[in-house]
C-alpha positions in Angstrom: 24.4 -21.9 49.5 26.8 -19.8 47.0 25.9 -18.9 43.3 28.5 -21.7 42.5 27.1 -24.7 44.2 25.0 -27.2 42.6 21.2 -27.3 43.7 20.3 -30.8 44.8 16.5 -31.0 44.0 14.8 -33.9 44.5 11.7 -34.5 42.0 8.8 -36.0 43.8 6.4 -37.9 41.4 8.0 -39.7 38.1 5.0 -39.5 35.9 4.2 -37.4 32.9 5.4 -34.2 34.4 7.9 -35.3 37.2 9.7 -37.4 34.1 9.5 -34.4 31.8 11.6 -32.1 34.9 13.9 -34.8 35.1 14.7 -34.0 31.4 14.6 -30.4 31.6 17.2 -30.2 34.6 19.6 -32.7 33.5 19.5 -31.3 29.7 18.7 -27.6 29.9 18.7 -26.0 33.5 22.5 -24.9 34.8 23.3 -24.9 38.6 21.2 -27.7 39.4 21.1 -31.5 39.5 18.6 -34.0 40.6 19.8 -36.2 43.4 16.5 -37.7 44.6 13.6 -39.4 43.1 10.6 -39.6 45.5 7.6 -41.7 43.4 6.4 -44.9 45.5 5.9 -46.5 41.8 9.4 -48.9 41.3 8.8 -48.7 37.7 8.6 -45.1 37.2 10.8 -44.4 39.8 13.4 -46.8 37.8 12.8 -45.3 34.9 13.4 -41.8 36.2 16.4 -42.8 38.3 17.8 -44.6 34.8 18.3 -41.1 33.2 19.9 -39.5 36.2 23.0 -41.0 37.1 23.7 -40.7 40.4 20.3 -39.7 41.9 18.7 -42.3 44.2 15.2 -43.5 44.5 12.8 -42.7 47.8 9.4 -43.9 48.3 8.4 -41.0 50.8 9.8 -37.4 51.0 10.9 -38.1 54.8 13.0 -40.6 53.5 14.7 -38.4 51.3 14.7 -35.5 53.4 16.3 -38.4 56.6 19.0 -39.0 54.4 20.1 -35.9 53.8 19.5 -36.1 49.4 18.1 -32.9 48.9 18.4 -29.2 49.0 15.0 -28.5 47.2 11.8 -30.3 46.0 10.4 -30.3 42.4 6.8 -31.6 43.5 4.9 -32.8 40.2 2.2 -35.1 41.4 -1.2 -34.8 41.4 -2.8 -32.0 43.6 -4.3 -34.4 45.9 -1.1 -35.5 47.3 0.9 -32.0 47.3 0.1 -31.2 50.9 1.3 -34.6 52.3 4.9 -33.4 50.5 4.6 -29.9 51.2 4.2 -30.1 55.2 7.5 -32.1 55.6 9.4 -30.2 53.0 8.6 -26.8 54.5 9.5 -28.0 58.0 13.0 -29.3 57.2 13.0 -25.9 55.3 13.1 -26.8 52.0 12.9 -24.9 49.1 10.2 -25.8 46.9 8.9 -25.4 43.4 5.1 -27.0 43.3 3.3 -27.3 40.3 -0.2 -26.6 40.3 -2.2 -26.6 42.2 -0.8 -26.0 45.4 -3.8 -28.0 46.8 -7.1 -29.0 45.6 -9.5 -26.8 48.0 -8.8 -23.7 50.0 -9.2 -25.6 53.3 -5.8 -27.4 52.9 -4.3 -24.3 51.0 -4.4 -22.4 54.1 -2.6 -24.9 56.2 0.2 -24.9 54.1 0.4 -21.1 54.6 0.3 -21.5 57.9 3.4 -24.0 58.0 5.0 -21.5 55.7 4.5 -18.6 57.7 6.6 -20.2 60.4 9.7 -20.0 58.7 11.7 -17.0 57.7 10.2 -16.2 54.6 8.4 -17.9 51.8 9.6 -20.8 50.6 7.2 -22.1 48.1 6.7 -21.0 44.6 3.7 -22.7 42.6 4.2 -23.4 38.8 1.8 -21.1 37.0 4.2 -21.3 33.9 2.6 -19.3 32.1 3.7 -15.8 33.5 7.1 -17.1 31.9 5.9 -17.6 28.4 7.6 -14.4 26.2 3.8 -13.7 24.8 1.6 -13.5 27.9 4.7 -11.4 29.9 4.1 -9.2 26.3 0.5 -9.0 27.0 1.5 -7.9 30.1 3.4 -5.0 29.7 1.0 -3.9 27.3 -1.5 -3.7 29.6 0.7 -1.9 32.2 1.3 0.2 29.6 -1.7 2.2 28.8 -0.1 2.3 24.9 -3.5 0.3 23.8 -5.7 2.0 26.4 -7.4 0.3 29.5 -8.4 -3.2 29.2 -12.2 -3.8 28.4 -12.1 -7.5 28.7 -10.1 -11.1 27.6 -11.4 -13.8 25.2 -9.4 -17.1 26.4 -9.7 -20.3 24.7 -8.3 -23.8 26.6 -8.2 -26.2 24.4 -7.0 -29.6 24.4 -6.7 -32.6 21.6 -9.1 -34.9 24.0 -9.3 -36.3 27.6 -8.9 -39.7 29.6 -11.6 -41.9 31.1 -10.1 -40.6 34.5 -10.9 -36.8 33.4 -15.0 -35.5 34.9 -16.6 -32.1 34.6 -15.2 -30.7 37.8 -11.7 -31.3 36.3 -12.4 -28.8 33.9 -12.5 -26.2 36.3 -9.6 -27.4 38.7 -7.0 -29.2 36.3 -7.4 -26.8 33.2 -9.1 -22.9 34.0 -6.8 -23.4 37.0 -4.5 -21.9 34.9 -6.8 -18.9 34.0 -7.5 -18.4 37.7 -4.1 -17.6 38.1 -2.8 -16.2 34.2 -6.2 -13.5 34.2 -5.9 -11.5 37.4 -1.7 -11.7 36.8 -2.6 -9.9 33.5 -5.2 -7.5 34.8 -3.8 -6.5 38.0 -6.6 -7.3 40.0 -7.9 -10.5 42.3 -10.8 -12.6 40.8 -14.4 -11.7 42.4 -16.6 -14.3 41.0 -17.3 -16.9 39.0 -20.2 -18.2 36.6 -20.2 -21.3 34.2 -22.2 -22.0 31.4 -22.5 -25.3 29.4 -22.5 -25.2 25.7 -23.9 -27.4 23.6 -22.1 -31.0 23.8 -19.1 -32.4 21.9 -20.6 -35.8 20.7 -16.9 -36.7 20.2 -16.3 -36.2 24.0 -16.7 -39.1 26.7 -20.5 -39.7 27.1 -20.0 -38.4 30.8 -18.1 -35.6 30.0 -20.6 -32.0 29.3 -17.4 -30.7 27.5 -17.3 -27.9 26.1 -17.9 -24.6 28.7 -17.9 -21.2 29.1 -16.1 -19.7 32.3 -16.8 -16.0 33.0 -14.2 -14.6 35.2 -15.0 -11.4 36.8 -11.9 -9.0 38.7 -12.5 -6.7 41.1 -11.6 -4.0 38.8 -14.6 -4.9 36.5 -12.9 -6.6 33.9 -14.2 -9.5 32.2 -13.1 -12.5 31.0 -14.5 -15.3 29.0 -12.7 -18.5 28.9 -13.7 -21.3 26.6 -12.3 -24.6 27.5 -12.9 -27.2 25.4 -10.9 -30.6 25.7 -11.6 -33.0 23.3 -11.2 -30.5 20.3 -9.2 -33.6 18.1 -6.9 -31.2 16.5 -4.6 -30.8 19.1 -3.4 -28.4 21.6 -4.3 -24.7 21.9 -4.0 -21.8 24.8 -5.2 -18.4 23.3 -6.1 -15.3 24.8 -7.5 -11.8 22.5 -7.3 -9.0 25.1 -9.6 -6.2 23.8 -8.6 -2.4 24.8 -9.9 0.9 24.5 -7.4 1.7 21.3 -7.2 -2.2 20.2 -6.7 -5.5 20.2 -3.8 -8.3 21.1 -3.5 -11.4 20.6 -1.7 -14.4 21.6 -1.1 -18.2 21.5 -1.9 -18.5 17.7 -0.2 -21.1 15.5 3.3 -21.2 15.2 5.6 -22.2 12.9 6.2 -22.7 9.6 3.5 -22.3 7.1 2.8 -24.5 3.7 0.9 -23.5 0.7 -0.3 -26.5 -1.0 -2.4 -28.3 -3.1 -5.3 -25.1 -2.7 -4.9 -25.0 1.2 -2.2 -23.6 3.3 -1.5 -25.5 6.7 0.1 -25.1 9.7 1.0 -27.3 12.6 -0.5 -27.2 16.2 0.9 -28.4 19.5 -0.4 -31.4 20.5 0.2 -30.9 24.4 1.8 -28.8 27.1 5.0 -29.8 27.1 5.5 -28.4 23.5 3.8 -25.0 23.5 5.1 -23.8 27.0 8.6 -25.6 26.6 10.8 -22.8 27.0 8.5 -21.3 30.0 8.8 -24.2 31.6 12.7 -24.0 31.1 12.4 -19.9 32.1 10.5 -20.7 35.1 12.9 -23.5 36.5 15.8 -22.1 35.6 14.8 -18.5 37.7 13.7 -20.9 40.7 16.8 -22.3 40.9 18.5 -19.1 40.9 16.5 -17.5 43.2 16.8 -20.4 45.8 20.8 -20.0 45.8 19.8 -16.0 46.7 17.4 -17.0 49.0 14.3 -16.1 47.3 11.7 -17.2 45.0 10.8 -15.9 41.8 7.3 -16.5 40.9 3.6 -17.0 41.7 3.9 -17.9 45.5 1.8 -20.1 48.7 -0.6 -17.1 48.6 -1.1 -16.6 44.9 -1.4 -20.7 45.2 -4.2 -20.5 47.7 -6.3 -18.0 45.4 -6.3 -20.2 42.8 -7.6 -22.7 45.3 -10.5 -20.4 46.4 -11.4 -19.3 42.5 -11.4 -22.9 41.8 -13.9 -23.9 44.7 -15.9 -21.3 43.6 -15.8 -22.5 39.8 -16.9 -25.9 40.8 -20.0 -24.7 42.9 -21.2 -22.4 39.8 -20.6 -25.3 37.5 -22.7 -27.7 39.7 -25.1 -24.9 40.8 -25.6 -22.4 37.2 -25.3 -19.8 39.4 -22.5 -17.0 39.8 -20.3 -17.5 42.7 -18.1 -14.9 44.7 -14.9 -15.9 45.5 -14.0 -15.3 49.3 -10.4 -14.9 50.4 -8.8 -14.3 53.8 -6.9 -11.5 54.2 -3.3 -11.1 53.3 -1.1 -11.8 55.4 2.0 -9.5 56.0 4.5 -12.3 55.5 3.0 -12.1 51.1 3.1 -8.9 51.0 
């Protein structure tokens, strides 16, 4: 494939996501057009199809992938059914961007390495957005820095407007500090070695199943700690924040943006009130680098590997959240093929 050819991705799952990828390719990625929907639900699959003239509806990914519709996979469904996709996309040698996570548990995370590994070279890349987002990459560099000093330890807050009647405790750990799992060693430069969870004292306003809000402490193997706060049915909307404290200071990021009114004796300003909003342009950064790196013949972001640590830390979070106890977090070795 040249620089100049369009990239025919095929966007498997039409939901909340899937739909908002749809937007983002058709409106504001170059170089790329969506030729495939693969969602088994006619009416979301109409409704994505609808706003993409020209791209034909599949139920299966081996339908799509028999017919010859796609150069590449945009897989936005729910983690439970990303291994099903992956499996057949990697063998007909697909490129593929999968959000997270790349699969719910460790067991199945390691079979799609091993699928992987039989190609030429990775193939996947897993959509951690948030090593896009212009803040966190300037968190970053501060910490490779050294300007601020070392890095003593990160305050991270998670916090969402409020949750479904789907939505139970374990989700906490594996649909929401999934992101931390991957965002905190990225940051620190070092993998995650355990886990502990502790459980605050309960939002009333939550779901009466729902022990919402928690602490997750997030130990590296370089010794630094972080404590993440999620809290998901905080009412007033949509917040990801991080305070990094250093030997010669402190950073922050993810505060309120926006303009700011002084008014009748209080001064206000305006909160996202979900994802799609406050990581908008890294979700357009990261798709738009995918799709250039698959015309190179690359990828360029978190890949199967950093996918499958997540997997592990999140295994682990979920047994110290059921358990009170602090859990390590075992990995396999790295294989050559990641390095």
């Amino acid at each position: 494939m040249t620089e100049t050819t369009e990239l025919r991705i095929g966007v498997v799952g039409a939901g909340l996501m899937g739909a908002d990828h749809v937007t983002r390719i058709n409106h504001r990625v170059s170089g790329a057009t969506v030729t495939a929907i693969v969602e088994p639900d006619e009416a979301r699959a109409s409704a994505a199809v609808a706003q993409t003239p020209g791209a034909v509806a599949f139920r299966r990914i081996e339908d799509a992938i028999e017919a010859d519709a796609v150069d590449a996979v945009l897989v936005a469904t729910p983690g439970r059914f990303h291994e099903p996709v992956l499996l057949p996309a990697l063998e007909a040698k697909l490129a593929i961007l999968c959000e997270k996570p790349l699969t719910p548990d460790s067991e199945s995370s390691l079979r799609v390495l091993e699928a992987e590994q039989r190609l030429d070279r990775p193939h996947i890349q897993v959509g951690f957005m948030r090593r896009f987002d212009p803040e966190y990459i300037q968190l970053r560099r501060l910490v490779e820095s050294g300007d601020a000093g070392g890095l003593i330890t990160l305050h991270c807050a998670h916090r969402n407007q409020k949750t479904g009647e789907g939505y139970v405790d374990s989700m906490l750990i594996t649909d929401s500090v999934v992101h931390e799992f991957d965002i905190v060693p990225w940051l620190v430069g070092s993998p995650i070695a355990s886990v502990e969870v502790r459980k605050l004292k309960r939002n009333t306003l939550a779901p009466s199943w729902l022990n919402d809000p928690q602490f997750v402490m997030i130990e590296t193997e370089s010794g630094v700690l972080a404590n993440v706060e999620i809290n998901v049915n905080i009412q007033f909307g949509y917040q990801v924040a991080t305070e990094a404290v250093f030997e010669k200071g402190v950073a922050q990021i993810g505060r309120s943006a926006g303009i700011g009114v002084f008014r009748d004796g209080s001064f206000q300003v305006a909160e996202h009130q979900d994802f799609r909003t406050r990581f908008s342009a890294a979700y357009d950064t990261q798709v738009q680098r995918w799709v250039d790196a698959v015309k190179r013949g690359e990828i360029d972001g978190p890949s199967a590997w950093d996918g499958y640590r997540v997997a592990a830390a999140c295994e682990a979070g979920v047994e110290a959240q059921a358990t009170g106890r602090r859990v390590d977090v075992n990995y396999i070795h790295k294989p050559a093929f990641y390095a």
